[in-house]
C-alpha positions as CSV (number, residue, x, y, z in Angstrom):
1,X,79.3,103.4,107.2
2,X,83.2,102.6,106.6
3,X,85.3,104.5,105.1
4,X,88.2,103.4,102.5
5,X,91.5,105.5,102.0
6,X,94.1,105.3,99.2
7,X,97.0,107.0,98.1
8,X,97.1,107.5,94.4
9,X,100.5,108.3,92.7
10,X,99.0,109.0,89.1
11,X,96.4,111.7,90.0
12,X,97.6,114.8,88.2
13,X,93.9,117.4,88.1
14,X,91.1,117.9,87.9
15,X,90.1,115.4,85.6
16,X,91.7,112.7,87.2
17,X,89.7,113.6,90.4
18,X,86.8,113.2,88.2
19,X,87.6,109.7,86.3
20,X,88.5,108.2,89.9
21,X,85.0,109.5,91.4
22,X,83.1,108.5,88.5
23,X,85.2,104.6,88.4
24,X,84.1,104.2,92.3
25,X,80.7,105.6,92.6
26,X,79.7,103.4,90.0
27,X,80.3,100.5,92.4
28,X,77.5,98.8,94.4
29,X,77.5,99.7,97.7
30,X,79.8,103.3,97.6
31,X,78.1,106.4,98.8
32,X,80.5,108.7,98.8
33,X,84.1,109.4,97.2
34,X,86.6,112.6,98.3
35,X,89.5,112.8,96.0
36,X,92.0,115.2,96.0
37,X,95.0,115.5,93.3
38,X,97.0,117.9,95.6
39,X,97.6,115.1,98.0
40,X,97.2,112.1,96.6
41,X,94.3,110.4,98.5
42,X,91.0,108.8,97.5
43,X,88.5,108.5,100.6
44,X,85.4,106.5,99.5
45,X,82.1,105.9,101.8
46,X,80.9,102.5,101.9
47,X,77.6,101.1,103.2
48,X,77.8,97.7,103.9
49,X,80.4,94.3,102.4
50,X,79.5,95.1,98.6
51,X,82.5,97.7,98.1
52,X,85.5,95.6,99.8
53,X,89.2,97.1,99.9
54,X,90.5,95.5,97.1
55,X,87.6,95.5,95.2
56,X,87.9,99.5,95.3
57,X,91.5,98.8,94.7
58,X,90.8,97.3,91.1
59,X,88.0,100.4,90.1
60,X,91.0,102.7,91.0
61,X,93.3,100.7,88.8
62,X,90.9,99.8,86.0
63,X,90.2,103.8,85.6
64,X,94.4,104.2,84.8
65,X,95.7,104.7,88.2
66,X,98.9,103.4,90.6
67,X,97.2,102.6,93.7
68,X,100.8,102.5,95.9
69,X,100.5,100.9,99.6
């Protein structure tokens, strides 16, 4: 199992926290997602090639949030 981080500029609560989790687990291939608004970062569990980096990226994005590098 791999695990993905990103920092998130646009995460503001709870609900945010929420919308991201919801965006990612949705993809094939991610087990897991810990999100925290206080700091910014998205970790997400993958198991196996299905969930690649910028593929995660793009659900990040595609749910209304700044991915920054």
């Amino acid at each position: 199992m791999a695990i993905q981080s990103f920092n998130v500029s646009s995460m503001t609560c709870g609900g945010c926290v929420k919308s991201i989790k919801n965006a990612l687990l949705a993809q094939d291939g991610v087990v897991g997602v810990e999100a925290s608004h206080e700091t910014g970062v998205v970790d997400v569990s993958c198991d196996g090639t299905a969930a690649t980096p910028e593929l995660l990226k793009q659900r990040i994005e595609d749910a209304g949030f700044d991915v920054v590098a």
